[in-house]
Structure formats: structure tokens, C-alpha cells
C-alpha positions in Angstrom: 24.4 17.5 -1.1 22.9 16.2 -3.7 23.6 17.3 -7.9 22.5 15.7 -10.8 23.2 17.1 -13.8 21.7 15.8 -17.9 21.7 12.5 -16.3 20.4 9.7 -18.7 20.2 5.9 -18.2 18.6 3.1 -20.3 18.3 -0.5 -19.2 20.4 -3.1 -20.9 18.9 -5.1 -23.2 15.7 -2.4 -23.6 14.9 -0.1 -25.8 13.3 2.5 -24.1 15.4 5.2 -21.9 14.5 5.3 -18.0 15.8 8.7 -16.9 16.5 11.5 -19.6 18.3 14.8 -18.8 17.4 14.9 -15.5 18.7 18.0 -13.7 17.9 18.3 -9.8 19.7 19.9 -6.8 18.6 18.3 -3.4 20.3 20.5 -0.3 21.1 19.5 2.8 17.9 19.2 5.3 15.2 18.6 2.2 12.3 16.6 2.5 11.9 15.3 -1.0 9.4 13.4 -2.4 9.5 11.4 -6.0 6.4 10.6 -7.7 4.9 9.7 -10.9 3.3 6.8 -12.1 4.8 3.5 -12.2 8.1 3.3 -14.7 8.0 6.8 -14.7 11.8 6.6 -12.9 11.3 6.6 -9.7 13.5 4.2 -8.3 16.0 3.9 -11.2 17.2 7.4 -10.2 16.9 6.7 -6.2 19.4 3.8 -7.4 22.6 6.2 -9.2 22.5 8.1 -5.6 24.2 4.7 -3.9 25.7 3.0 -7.2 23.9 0.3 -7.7 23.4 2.2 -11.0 25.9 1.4 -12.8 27.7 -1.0 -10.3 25.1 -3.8 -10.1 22.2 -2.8 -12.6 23.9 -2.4 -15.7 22.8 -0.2 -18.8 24.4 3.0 -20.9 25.0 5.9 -18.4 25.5 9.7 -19.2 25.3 12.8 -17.3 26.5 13.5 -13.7 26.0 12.5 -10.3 27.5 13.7 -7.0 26.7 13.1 -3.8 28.8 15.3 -1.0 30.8 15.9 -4.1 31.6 12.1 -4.6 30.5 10.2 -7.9 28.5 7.4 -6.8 30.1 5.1 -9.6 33.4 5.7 -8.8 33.2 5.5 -5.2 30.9 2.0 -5.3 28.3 1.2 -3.7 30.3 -0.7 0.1 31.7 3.2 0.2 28.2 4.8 -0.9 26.1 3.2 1.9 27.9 4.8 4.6 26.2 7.8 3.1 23.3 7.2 1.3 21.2 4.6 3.2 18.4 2.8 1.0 15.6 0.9 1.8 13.8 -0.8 -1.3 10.4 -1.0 -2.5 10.8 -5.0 -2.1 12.3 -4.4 1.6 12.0 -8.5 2.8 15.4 -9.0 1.0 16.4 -6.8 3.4 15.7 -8.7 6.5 18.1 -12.0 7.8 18.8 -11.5 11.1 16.8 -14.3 13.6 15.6 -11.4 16.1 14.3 -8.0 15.3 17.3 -6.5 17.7 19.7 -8.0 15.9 18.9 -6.7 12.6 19.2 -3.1 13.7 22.2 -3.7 15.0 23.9 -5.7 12.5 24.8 -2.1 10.6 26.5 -0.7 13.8 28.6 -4.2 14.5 30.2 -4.4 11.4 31.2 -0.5 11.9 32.3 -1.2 15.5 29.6 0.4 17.5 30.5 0.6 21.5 28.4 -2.4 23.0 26.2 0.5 25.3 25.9 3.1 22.7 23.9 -0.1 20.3 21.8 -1.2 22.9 20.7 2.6 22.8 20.6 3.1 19.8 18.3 0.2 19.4 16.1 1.1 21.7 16.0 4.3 20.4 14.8 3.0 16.5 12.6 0.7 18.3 10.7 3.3 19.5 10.6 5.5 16.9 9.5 3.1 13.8 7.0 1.8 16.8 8.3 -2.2 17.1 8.4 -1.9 20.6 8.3 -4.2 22.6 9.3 -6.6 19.5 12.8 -6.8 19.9 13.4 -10.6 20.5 10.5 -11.9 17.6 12.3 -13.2 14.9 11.1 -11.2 11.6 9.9 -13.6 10.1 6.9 -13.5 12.0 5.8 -9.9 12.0 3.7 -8.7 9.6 4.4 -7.4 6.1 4.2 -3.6 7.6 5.9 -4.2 10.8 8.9 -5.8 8.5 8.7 -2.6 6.7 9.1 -0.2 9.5 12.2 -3.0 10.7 13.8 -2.4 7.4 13.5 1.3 7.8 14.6 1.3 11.2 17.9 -1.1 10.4 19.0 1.3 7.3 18.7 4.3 10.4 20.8 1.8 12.6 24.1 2.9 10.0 23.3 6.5 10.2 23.5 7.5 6.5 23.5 11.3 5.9 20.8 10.6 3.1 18.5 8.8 3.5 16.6 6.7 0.2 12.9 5.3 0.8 11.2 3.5 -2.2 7.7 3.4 -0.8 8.7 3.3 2.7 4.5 3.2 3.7 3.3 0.6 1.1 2.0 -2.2 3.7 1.6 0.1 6.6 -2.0 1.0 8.5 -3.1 4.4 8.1 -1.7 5.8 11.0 1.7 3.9 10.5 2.3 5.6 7.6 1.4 9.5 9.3 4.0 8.2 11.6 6.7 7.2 8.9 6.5 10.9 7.5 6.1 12.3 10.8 9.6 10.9 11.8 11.3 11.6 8.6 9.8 15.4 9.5 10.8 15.5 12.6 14.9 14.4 11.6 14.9 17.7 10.0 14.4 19.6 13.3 18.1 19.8 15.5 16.0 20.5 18.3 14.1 17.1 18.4 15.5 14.6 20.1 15.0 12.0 16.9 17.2 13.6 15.0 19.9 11.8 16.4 18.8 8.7 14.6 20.8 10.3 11.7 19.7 11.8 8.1 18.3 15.2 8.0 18.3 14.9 3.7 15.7 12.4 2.5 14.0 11.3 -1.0 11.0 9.2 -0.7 9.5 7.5 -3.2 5.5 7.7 -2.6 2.6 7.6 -5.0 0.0 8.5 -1.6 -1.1 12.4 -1.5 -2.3 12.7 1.8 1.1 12.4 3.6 2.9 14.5 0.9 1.8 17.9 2.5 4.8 17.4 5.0 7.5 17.5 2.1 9.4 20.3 1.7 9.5 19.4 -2.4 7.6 17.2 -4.7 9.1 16.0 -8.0 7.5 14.6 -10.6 8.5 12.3 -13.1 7.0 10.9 -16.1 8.8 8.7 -18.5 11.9 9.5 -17.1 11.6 13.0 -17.2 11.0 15.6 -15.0 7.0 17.6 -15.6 6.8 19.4 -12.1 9.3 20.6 -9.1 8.6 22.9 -6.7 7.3 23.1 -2.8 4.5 20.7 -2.3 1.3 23.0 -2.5 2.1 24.6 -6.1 2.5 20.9 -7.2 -0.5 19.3 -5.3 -2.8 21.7 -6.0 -2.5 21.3 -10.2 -5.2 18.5 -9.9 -4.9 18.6 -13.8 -1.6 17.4 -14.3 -1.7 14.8 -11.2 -5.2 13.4 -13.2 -3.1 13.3 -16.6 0.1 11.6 -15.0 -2.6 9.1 -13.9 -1.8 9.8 -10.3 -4.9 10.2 -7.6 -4.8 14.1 -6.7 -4.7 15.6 -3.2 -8.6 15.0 -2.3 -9.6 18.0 -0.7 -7.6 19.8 -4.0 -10.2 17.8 -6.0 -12.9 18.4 -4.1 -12.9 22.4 -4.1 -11.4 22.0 -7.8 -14.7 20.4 -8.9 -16.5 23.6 -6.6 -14.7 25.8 -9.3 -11.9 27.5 -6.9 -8.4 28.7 -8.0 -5.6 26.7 -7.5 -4.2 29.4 -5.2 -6.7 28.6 -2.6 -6.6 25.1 -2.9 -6.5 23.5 1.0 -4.1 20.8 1.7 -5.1 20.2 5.1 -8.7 19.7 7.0 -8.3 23.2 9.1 -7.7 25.3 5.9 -10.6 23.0 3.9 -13.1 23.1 6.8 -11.9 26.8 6.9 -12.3 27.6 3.6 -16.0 26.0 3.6 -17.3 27.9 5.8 -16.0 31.2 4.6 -17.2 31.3 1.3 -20.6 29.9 3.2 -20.8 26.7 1.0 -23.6 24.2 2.5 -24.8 20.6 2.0 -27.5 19.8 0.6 -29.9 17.2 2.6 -31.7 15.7 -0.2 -28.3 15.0 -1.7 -27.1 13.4 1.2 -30.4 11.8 1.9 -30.4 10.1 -2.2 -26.5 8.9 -1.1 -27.6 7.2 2.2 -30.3 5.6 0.1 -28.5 4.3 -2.7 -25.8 2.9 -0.2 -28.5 0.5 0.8 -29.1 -0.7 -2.2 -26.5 -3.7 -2.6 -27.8 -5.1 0.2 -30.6 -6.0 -2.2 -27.8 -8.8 -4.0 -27.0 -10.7 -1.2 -27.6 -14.3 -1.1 -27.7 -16.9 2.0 -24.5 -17.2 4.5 -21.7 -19.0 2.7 -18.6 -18.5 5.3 -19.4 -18.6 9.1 -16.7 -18.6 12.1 -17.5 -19.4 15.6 -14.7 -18.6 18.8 -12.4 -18.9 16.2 -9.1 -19.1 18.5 -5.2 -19.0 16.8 -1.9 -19.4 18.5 1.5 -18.4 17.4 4.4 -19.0 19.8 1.8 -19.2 22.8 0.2 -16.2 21.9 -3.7 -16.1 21.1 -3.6 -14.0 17.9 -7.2 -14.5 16.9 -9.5 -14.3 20.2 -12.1 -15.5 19.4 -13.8 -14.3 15.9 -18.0 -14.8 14.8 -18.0 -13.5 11.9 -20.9 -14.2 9.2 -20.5 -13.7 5.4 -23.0 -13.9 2.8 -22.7 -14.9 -1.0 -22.0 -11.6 -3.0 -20.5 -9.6 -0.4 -17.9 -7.1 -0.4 -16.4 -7.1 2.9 -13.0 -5.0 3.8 -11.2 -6.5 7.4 -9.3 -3.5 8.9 -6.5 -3.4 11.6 -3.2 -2.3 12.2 -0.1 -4.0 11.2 -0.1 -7.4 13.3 -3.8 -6.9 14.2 -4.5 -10.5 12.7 -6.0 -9.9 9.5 -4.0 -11.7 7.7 -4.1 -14.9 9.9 -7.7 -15.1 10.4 -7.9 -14.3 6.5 -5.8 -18.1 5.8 -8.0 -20.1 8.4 -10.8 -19.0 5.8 -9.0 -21.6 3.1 -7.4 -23.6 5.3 -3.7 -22.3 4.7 -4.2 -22.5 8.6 -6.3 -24.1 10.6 -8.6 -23.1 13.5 -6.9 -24.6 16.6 -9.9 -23.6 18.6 -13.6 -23.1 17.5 -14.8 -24.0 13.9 -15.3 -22.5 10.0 -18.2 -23.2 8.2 -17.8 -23.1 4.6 -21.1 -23.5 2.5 -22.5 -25.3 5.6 -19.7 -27.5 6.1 -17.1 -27.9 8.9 -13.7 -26.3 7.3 -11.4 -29.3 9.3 -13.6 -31.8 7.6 -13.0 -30.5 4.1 -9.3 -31.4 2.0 -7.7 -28.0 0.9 -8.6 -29.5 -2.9 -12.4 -29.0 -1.2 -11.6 -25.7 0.6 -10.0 -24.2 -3.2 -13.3 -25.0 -4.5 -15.1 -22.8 -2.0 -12.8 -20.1 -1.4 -9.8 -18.8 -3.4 -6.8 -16.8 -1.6 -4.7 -14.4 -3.4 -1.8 -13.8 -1.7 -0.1 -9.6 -1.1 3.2 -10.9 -3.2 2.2 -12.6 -6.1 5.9 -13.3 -6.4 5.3 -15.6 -3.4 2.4 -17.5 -5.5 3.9 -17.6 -9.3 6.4 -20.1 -10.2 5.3 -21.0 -13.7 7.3 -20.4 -16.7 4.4 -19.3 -18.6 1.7 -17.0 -17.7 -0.7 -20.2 -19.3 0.7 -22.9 -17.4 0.6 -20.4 -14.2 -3.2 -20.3 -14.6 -3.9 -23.8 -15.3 -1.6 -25.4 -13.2 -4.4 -25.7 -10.5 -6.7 -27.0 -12.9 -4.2 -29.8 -13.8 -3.8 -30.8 -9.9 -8.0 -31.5 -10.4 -7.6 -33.8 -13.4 -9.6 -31.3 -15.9 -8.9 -32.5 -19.4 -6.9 -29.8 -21.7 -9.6 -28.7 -24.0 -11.8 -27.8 -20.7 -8.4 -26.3 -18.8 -7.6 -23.9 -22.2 -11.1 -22.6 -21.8 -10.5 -22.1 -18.3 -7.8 -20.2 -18.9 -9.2 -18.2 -21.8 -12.1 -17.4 -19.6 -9.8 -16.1 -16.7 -7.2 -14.4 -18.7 -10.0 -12.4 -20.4 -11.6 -11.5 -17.0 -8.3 -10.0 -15.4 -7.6 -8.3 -19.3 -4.6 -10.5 -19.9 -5.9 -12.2 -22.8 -3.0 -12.6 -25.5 0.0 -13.1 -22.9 -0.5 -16.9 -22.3 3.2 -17.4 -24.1 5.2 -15.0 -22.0 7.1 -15.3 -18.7 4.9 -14.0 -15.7 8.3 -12.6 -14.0 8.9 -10.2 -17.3 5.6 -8.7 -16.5 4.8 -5.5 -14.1 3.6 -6.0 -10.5 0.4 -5.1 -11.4 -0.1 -8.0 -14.0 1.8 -10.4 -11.9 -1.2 -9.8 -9.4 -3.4 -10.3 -12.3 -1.9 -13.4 -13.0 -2.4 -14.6 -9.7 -5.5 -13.4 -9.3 -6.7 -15.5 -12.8 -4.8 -18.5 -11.6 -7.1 -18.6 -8.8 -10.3 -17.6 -10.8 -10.1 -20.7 -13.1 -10.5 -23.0 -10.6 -14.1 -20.9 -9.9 -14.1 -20.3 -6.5 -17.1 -18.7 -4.8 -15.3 -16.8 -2.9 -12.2 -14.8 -3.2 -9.8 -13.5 -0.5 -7.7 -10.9 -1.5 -4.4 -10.1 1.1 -3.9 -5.8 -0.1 -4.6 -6.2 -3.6 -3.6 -2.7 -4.4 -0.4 -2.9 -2.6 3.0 -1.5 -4.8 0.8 -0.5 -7.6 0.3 3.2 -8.7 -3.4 4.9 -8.7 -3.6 3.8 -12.1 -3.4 0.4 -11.7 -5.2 0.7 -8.1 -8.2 1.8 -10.0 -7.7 -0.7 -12.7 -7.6 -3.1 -10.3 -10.5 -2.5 -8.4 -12.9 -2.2 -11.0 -12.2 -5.5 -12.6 -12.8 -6.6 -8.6 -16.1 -5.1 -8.1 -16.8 -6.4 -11.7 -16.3 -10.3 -10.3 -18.5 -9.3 -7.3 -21.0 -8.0 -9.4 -20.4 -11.5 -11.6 -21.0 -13.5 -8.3 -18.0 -13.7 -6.0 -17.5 -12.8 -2.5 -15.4 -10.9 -1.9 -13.3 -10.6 1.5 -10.4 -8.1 1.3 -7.2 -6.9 3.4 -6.0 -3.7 2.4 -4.3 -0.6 4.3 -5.8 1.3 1.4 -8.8 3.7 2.4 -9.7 5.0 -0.2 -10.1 1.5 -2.1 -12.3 0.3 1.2 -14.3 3.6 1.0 -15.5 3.3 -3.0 -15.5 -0.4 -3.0 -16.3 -2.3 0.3 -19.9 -2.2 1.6 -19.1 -3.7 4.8 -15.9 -3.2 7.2 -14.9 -5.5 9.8 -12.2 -4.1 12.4 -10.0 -6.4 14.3 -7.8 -4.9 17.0 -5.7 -7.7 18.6 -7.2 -10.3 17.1 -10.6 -9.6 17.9 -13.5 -7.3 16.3 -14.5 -4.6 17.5 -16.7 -3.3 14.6 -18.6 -5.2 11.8 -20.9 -2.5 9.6 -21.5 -0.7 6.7 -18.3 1.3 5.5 -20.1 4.6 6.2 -21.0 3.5 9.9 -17.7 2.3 10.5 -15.7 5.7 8.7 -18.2 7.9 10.8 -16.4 6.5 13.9 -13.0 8.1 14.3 -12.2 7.9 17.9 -12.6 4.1 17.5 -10.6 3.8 14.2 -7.6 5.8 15.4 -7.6 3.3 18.3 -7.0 0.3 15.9 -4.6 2.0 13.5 -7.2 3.0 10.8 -7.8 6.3 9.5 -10.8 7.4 7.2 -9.8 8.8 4.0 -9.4 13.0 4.1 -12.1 13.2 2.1 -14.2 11.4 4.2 -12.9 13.3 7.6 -14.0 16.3 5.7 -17.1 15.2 5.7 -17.7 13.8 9.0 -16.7 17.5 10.4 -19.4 19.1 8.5 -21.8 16.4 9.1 -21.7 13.5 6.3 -19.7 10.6 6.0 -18.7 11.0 2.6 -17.1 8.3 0.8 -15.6 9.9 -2.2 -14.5 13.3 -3.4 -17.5 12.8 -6.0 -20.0 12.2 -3.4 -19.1 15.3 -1.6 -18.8 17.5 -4.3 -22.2 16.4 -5.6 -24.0 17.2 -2.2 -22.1 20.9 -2.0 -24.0 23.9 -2.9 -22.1 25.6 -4.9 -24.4 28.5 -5.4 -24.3 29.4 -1.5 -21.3 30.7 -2.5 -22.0 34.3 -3.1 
């Protein structure tokens, strides 16, 4: 279905080559799954199966490429998408239609769809990318994952025999993204009923682990070339090469890598690993686990006096209460994660906090004052909100004037705003790109960018909507650290993220919202411990972690459960 054969493509106006000799065969019915660290090639080669490579992204081209036996650049890419159907990594562009319905069904108009067969069809993607129930909400006001599975769900509306996802799970909840993969499994099978929504050949783009044990093939890439391809458990289970790639390795391959077992054995699901445990009669060890509990405490230590406090906090959108409700207390030097499933309300209760909204019912306290009676100048002085897209919060033609634009809106002078800068730059490792254009740079150090923009003004707190979001492992990690490093410097720090593991190493507190209200505010460990309640708000532990809960420790990292595994019960 498809062949590419010594397929090369550089860029225009770069240097460097994005895909070189790239030789694959994808069948008819595969699973496949692409993945590598960022500008490893990912997407440019997702991108000559349609023909927006050469047709729209130009550059110099050699090799082959046919789809069904068709050449993609010959064919272009009107002809292409009746094909191959693409959803991009950036999916909002996407989206224009005024009600969710109508976007699915904009694909199957312009083709001539029989009014009845739509509405069914609808229906029918409704309920399977789970926006039920949502069909007459305008897009714009779902959330960033429910506009994700919408933009999956209108590219299955056209009924493309190949279907293209560049990181079709990126702003979904835990559980939405099991249910992403478990669809695009289940189109494989002629005997389920969803395979009538279309493709049974699909590529995903996808730098998560977890999910990738229900492809039938991983490929990697690195540096536009191809390291590894072969059925998902040889490739997952070389922990090695995923480390060196900079990519996070299948936990549970980690975890009974560091125990010293072959890569044969290697689990890539909780049966076989909670299988596997027992059989070679491994054990924890309780003063291990008791020294972890212990230590977990500790920050606790750090904390200073409440600085953010809401009280029947109440939000309406279109007459419906979205936040019901919320007392929530934060204190100076926290690290606080808020959970939920898409549309949950994170995100608005997360803007009344710095007064992009305000509470329409009950009251903020920021610092001790009332939040209504403070000007946003005030609020941005007290808490500083970096937004998911930092494409929606750059507009600078300078990364330098970026970051001190919001100290020129405060009158600093420009000896005090350049050491502003300096001082920011240097914290989010950016010092030395104040001259270029912030739209030139990766995603990760746009975020970066955004993130120091909002650090010069000095906040003492800092909300950060998924701060991992569209970035590899890599970066993820990168990232985080230079987050817990200003929370060790000082900050508060209240994040959204869909990301577990991120919330399980870096968060000491979760708060769970499920229809805009909470429904558990703890320590990480308490809350993870609790899977019956998580699954009901969308949230799943990381596997390492449900590991661990079924052999009787919440464990927060592979490292953490390694270290309090007796290896020596082994024999």
C-alpha cells in the first residue's frame, strides 16, 4: 500500500537533509507507529505520503514514493486526500466549522454524501472519538483535547484508506489517549463494527511508550534515518537504544532492565510484568519503601504561608456552571499538578487564578487580597500564566523584545529591563538568542521563551497550562528540571498537564477536578494509589506506578521501584 524507496528530502533554504535513503514497505492493515526524537523526520516523511512534500513544502526531492501505486507528487495533494487522510501535529488549523457536527461532515458534503447516510455517519465518529453529546458546541469552545479527537474524527468523516496521525494523543487525558489507539486497533478488525469508519492502514506519529504495545510495527528515526524497524516488542524492549535516541523507554522494560533481565523477557504489559515478578520470586523491600515514604514528606518542610485561596469559586460558559464550586488553598513553594479529563475545567479555573477570567461567583484571594479588586497589572505581579501554545502568547520579532515587552508595559527603565532579561534568558538556558526571531526557534524554546517572558516580570507564582505538551522526552525532561529548579528558587508552582509521568516525578500534590469540581486534593502518591477514582475522571497512573500499586507500593518512578526490588530473591 505503501513503498518508499532511497527517499531523500532537504528543506529549502537549510542545510541539513531531513529524510535520507529511507526504504520502508507499509501493507495493507498495519498499525505503524513513527518515532524518534524531535527533527528526527517524523512528520516530513508522514507529509510525501499526501503531497504536501513537494507540492506545498518545497525543498530538493529524490527517491520514490507510491501510495496504491500512485506518486503522491504527481497525483497532488486535492487527489491524495481522498486516500491518505492527515491530521497534523498543529490540528486547530484544522477546525472552521461553527458546530462540531458540521465539521465532520463538511468532508462527506463536498463528496456528495446521502443526507441520512451523514447524519449516521456522524453519529457514528461522534461516538467513537467520544464528543458525544457535543455535536451542536461550536469548537471553539471545547477544549484543546476534545478539538483533537474532532480533528481526528473529521479526517475519518472522508474515509481515507490511510490514515496519517502526527501526535494524534498530544493534549488528551490518559484514558483518551488508550482510547485513540484502541480505535485505530480496533479499524483493523473486519469483524468490528468501527471499522466502517474507514482506514484499516495507519502511521502514527507518537513519542509516548505506553500505548505503542498495540502497534503492529515501530520505526525509528533519527536524523532522518531509519535505526530500528521491526514488531513493537523487539524494538521496545532495546531500552539502550530508546535511552541513546533520547526517547523515555517502555517503563516496565526499564524497570526489569535495571533487575538485570534479557531483553527476550522483557514485559510490555502489567499481566506479563506482575507475572514475571512473581515467578522469578523477586520481593520488595520494606525499609526501602519505608526510606521513599519518608523522603516524600520531606518538601513539605519548604512551604511557606497560603499565597492563593479560592472560595465557591462558580464559572459559567453558555449557561453552564463549568467550575462548581472550587476551595482550594495553595501555599508559597508548592508544586501542585490539577488533573481532569479533557473539558474537566482545568484550564478555566487555572485563568480565574490571573484574572484572564474572572470568578462570576465566589472570590480569589491572592497574597491576602480579593483577586476582583486587584488590575491584571496587579494580578501579573502575583501570579504569571504560561499559556499550552506559546504561539498563542509570542508576537515579538525578537526573542529580547519578547521578554521585555512586559516589563516595558510597567515603565522599568532599559538598563533594569536588559538585566531582567539577562536574568530570565539565563534561567530558561536561552542566554545568547536575544537577536533571533522566536518563530525560527523549536517548540520547545518557544515555550522557553514564553516561559522567560513571564519570569522577568517576577511573579510568585507561575501557572503552567501542559508545559510538556508537543515536546519529545528530551525536552520533557529538560523542561521539567529547569521547572522544579524555579520551585526550588521560590515559585509556586500550579501545573496542567495530561502527562503522568511529569506529575508523578515532579508534583508533590494533585488536585482532581471532574466536572468542574474536586474530588481529590493530596499528595501525588495518595492520589496515584487510587485507581478506581482516577479512571472515573479520565486519569490514569503511570505503568510504572500501577505496577506498583498491584504489588503493594505506589511507586512513582521506574527508579524508585527498582531501588526497593530485591534483586537477590531471585534465585
Amino acid at each position: 500500500m505503501i513503498s518508499v524507496r532511497n527517499l531523500s528530502f532537504r528543506y529549502a533554504e537549510t542545510s541539513q537533509t531531513a529524510l535520507t535513503q529511507i526504504d520502508i514497505d507499509i501493507p495493507a492493515g498495519q498499525l505503524v507507529l513513527l518515532m524518534g526524537a524531535g527533527g528526527a523526520g517524523k512528520s516530513t516523511l508522514l507529509q510525501t505520503f499526501n503531497a504536501l512534500i513537494p507540492r506545498f513544502l518545497p525543498g530538493e526531492l529524490s527517491g520514490r514514493v507510491r501510495i496504491d501505486g500512485l506518486d503522491p507528487g504527481q497525483i497532488g495533494v486535492s487527489a491524495m486526500a481522498e486516500i491518505v487522510g492527515l491530521v497534523f501535529q498543529d490540528f486547530e488549523p484544522q477546525l472552521f466549522s461553527t458546530r462540531v457536527d458540521l465539521e465532520i461532515a463538511f468532508g462527506m458534503e463536498i463528496r456528495g454524501t446521502a443526507q441520512e447516510k451523514m447524519r449516521e455517519r456522524v453519529q457514528r465518529i461522534l461516538d467513537a472519538v467520544g464528543l458525544q453529546g457535543l455535536a451542536s458546541r461550536p469548537p471553539s469552545a471545547l477544549s484543546g483535547g476534545q478539538k483533537q479527537r474532532l480533528a481526528i474524527g473529521a479526517v475519518l468523516a472522508t474515509e481515507p484508506r490511510i490514515l496519517c496521525l502526527d501526535e494524534p494523543t498530544t493534549d488528551l487525558d490518559p484514558l483518551g489517549k488508550a482510547g485513540i489507539f484502541e480505535l485505530l486497533r480496533r479499524m483493523k478488525d473486519a469483524a468490528d463494527p468501527v471499522v466502517g469508519l474507514g482506514a484499516d492502514t495507519v502511521v502514527v506519529v507518537e513519542h509516548e511508550t505506553e500505548e505503542a504495545t498495540l502497534a503492529d510495527r515501530i520505526i525509528l528515526l533519527e536524523q532522518g534515518r531509519i535505526v530500528a524497524d521491526g514488531p513493537a516488542h523487539d524494538v521496545l524492549a532495546d531500552v539502550g537504544l530508546f535511552q541513546r535516541l533520547g526517547l523515555q523507554p517502555m517503563p516496565l522494560c526499564d524497570y526489569f532492565g535495571r533487575l538485570g533481565f534479557d531483553r527476550a523477557v522483557l514485559p510490555l504489559t502489567l499481566p506479563a510484568a506482575e507475572d514475571l515478578f512473581h515467578r522469578e520470586k523477586l520481593a520488595l523491600d520494606s525499609d526501602c519503601v519505608q526510606s521513599v515514604l519518608n523522603e516524600a514528606a520531606a518538601p513539605a518542610a519548604r512551604y511557606g504561608g497560603e499565597i492563593l485561596r479560592t472560595r465557591d469559586l462558580r464559572y459559567f460558559f453558555d449557561g453552564k456552571e463549568v467550575l462548581k464550586g472550587i476551595d482550594l488553598t495553595f501555599r508559597e513553594r508548592e508544586f501542585v499538578a490539577i488533573l481532569g479529563a479533557n473539558g474537566s475545567g482545568k484550564t478555566t479555573l487555572a485563568k480565574n487564578f490571573n484574572g484572564l477570567l474572572r470568578p462570576q461567583q465566589g472570590e480569589i484571594r491572592l497574597a491576602g487580597q480579593d483577586s476582583r479588586s486587584l488590575s491584571l497589572y496587579e494580578l501579573g505581579q502575583v501570579v504569571g500564566y504560561v499559556f499550552q501554545n506559546p504561539d498563542q502568547q509570542i508576537f515579538c520579532d525578537t526573542v529580547y523584545e519578547e521578554v521585555a515587552y512586559g516589563l516595558s508595559l510597567r515603565g522599568f527603565s532599559e538598563a533594569s529591563a536588559r538585566e531582567r532579561v539577562r536574568e530570565a534568558l539565563t534561567a530558561v538556558g536561552l542566554e545568547g538568542y536575544e537577536s533571533e526571531d522566536p518563530f525560527s526557534l523549536t517548540k520547545g524554546q518557544r515555550q522557553r521563551v514564553a516561559l522567560a517572558s513571564v519570569l522577568a516580570v517576577k511573579p510568585r507564582i507561575l501557572v503552567l497550562d501542559e508545559p510538556t505538551t508537543g515536546l519529545d522526552y528530551k525536552d520533557q525532561r529538560r523542561m521539567m528540571e529547569l521547572i522544579a529548579r524555579l520551585n526550588q528558587d521560590g515559585h509556586t508552582i500550579i501545573m496542567i498537564t495530561h502527562t503522568m509521568w511529569v506529575v508523578a516525578e515532579y508534583a508533590q500534590r494533585v488536585v482532581l477536578l471532574r466536572d468542574g469540581q474536586v474530588v481529590a486534593d493530596a499528595p501525588t502518591r495518595d492520589v496515584f494509589a487510587d485507581e478506581t477514582l482516577l479512571a472515573a475522571t479520565g486519569v490514569r497512573p503511570p505503568q510504572i506506578t500501577r505496577l506498583g500499586n498491584r504489588l503493594g507500593f505506589t511507586a512513582l518512578s521506574v527508579a524508585e521501584l527498582a531501588a526497593c526490588t530485591r534483586k537477590e530473591a531471585r534465585s
